[in-house]
C-alpha positions in Angstrom: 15.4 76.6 65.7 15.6 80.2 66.2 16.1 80.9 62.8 13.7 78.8 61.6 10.9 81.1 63.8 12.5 84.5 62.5 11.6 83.1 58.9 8.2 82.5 60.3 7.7 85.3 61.9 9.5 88.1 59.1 7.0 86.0 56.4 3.9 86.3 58.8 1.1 87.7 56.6 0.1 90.8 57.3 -3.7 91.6 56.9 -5.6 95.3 56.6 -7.3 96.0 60.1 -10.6 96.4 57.9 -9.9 92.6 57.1 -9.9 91.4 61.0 -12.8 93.7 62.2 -15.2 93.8 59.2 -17.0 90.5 61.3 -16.8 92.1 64.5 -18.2 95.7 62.6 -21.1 93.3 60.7 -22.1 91.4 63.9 -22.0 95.1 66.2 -24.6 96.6 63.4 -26.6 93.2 63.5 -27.1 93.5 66.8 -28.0 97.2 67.0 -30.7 96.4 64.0 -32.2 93.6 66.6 -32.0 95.5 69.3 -34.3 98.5 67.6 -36.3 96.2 65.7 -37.1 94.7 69.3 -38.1 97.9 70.7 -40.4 98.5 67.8 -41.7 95.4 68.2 -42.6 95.4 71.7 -43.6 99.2 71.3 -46.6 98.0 68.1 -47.3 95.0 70.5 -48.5 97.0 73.2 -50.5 99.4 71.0 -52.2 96.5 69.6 -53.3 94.3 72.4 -54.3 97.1 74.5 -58.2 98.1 75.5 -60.0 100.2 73.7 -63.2 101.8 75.7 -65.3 105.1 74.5 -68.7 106.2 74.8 -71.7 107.0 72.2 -75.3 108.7 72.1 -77.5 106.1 73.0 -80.9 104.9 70.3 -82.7 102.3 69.1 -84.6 101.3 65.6 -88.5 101.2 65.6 -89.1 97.6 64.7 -92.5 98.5 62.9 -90.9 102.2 60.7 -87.6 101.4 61.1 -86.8 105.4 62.4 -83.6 105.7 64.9 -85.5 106.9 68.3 -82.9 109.2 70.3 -82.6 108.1 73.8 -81.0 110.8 75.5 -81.5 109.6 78.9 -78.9 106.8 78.2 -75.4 106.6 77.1 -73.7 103.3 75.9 -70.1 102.2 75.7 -67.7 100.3 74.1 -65.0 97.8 74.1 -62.9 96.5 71.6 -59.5 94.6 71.3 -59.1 93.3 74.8 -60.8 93.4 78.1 -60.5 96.5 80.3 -60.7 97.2 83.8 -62.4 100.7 84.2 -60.6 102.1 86.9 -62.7 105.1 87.2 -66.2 106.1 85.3 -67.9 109.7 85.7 -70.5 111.2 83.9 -71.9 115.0 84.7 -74.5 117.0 83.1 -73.7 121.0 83.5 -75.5 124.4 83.0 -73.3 127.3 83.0 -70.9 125.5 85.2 -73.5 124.1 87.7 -73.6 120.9 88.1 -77.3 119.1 87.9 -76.3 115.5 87.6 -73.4 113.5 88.8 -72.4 110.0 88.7 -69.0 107.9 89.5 -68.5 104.0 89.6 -64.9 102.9 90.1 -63.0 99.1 89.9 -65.3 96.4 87.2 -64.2 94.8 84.2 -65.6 94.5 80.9 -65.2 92.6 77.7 -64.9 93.0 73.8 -67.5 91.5 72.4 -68.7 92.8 69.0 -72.6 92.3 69.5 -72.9 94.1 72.7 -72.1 97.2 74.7 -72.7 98.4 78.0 -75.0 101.4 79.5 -75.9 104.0 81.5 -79.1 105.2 82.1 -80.3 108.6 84.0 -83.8 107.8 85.2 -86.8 109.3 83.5 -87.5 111.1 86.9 -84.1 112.1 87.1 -83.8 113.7 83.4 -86.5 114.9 83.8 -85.4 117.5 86.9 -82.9 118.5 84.7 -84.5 119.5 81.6 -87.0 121.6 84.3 -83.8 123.2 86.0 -82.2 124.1 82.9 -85.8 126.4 82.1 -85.7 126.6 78.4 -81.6 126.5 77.8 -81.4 122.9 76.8 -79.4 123.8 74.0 -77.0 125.0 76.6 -76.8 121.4 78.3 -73.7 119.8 78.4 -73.0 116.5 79.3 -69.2 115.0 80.3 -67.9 111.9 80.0 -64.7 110.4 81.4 -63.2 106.9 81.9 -60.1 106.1 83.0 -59.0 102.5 81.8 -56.5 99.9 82.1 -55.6 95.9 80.4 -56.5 93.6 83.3 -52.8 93.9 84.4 -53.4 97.6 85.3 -50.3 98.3 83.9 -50.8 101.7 82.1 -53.8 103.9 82.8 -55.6 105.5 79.8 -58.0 108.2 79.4 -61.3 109.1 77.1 -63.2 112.2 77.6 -66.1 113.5 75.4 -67.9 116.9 75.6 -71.4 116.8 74.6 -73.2 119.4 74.3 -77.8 119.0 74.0 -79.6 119.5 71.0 -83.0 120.3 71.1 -84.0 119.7 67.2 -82.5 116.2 67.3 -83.3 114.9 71.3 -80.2 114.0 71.4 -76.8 115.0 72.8 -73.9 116.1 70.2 -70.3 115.2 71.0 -68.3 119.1 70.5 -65.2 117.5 71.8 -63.4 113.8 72.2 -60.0 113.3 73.8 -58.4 109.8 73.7 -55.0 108.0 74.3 
């Protein structure tokens, strides 16, 4: 018997390493490609199904001419992609770094729908003590906007700014600057 296992053993075949680990080298780098591809995956998910929230100059069409009337009083807003929760909404209007208007609203939700927005309306009282404290520097008005956003989960926080600054020719503010993430 034992001579008929040394034959067995002296003829064992013997095989290249590359041989016996090529599947084990095939199945590492399968895995590593999943594992990446996941995390893209997940990362383009995210960016995809999150809110999307900014703010616009405010108008509306003359029904009988058909003329865009600025309404600079108002501000309106947008959202698209998913539903938000607006953690945090403040608006100022500043002359030389004095502030003549203020507003914050914190914690409500809104919804993407295509055919709507929401607003914000200064009074007509209330603009109007501003353009007679800023004393012929309207061009010099600047009104900022910031919101600070989250998906219903509240999961990650996002931010939009704009910078607008008052035109006089047009009655209507100008954005100068727009920071999103």
């Amino acid at each position: 018997m034992k001579d008929q296992l040394k034959v067995f053993v002296e003829n064992f075949p013997v095989t290249p390493w590359y041989e016996e680990w090529a599947p084990t080298i095939i199945a590492l780098i399968a895995l590593i490609t999943s594992l990446i591809s996941l995390y893209w995956n997940r990362r383009d998910y995210i960016k995809s199904t999150r809110p999307f929230v900014w703010a616009l100059s405010y108008g509306y069409i003359d029904q009988r001419t058909g003329i865009l009337i600025p309404s600079p009083e108002r501000v309106g807003f947008r959202v698209s992609n998913a539903p938000s929760k607006i953690v945090e909404f403040r608006i100022r209007i500043e002359l030389e770094n004095q502030t003549l208007f203020s507003f914050n609203e914190k914690n409500f939700v809104r919804f993407p729908d295509s055919g709507s927005e929401w607003s914000f309306t200064i009074g007509q009282a209330d603009f109007q003590k501003i353009f007679s404290k800023s004393q012929g520097k309207e061009n010099q008005l600047k009104r900022i906007i910031s919101l600070d956003y989250s998906s219903l989960d509240g999961s990650k926080i996002y931010n939009y700014n704009l910078w607008q600054q008052f035109s006089v020719e047009d009655n209507q503010w100008k954005d100068f600057n727009v920071t999103a993430d």
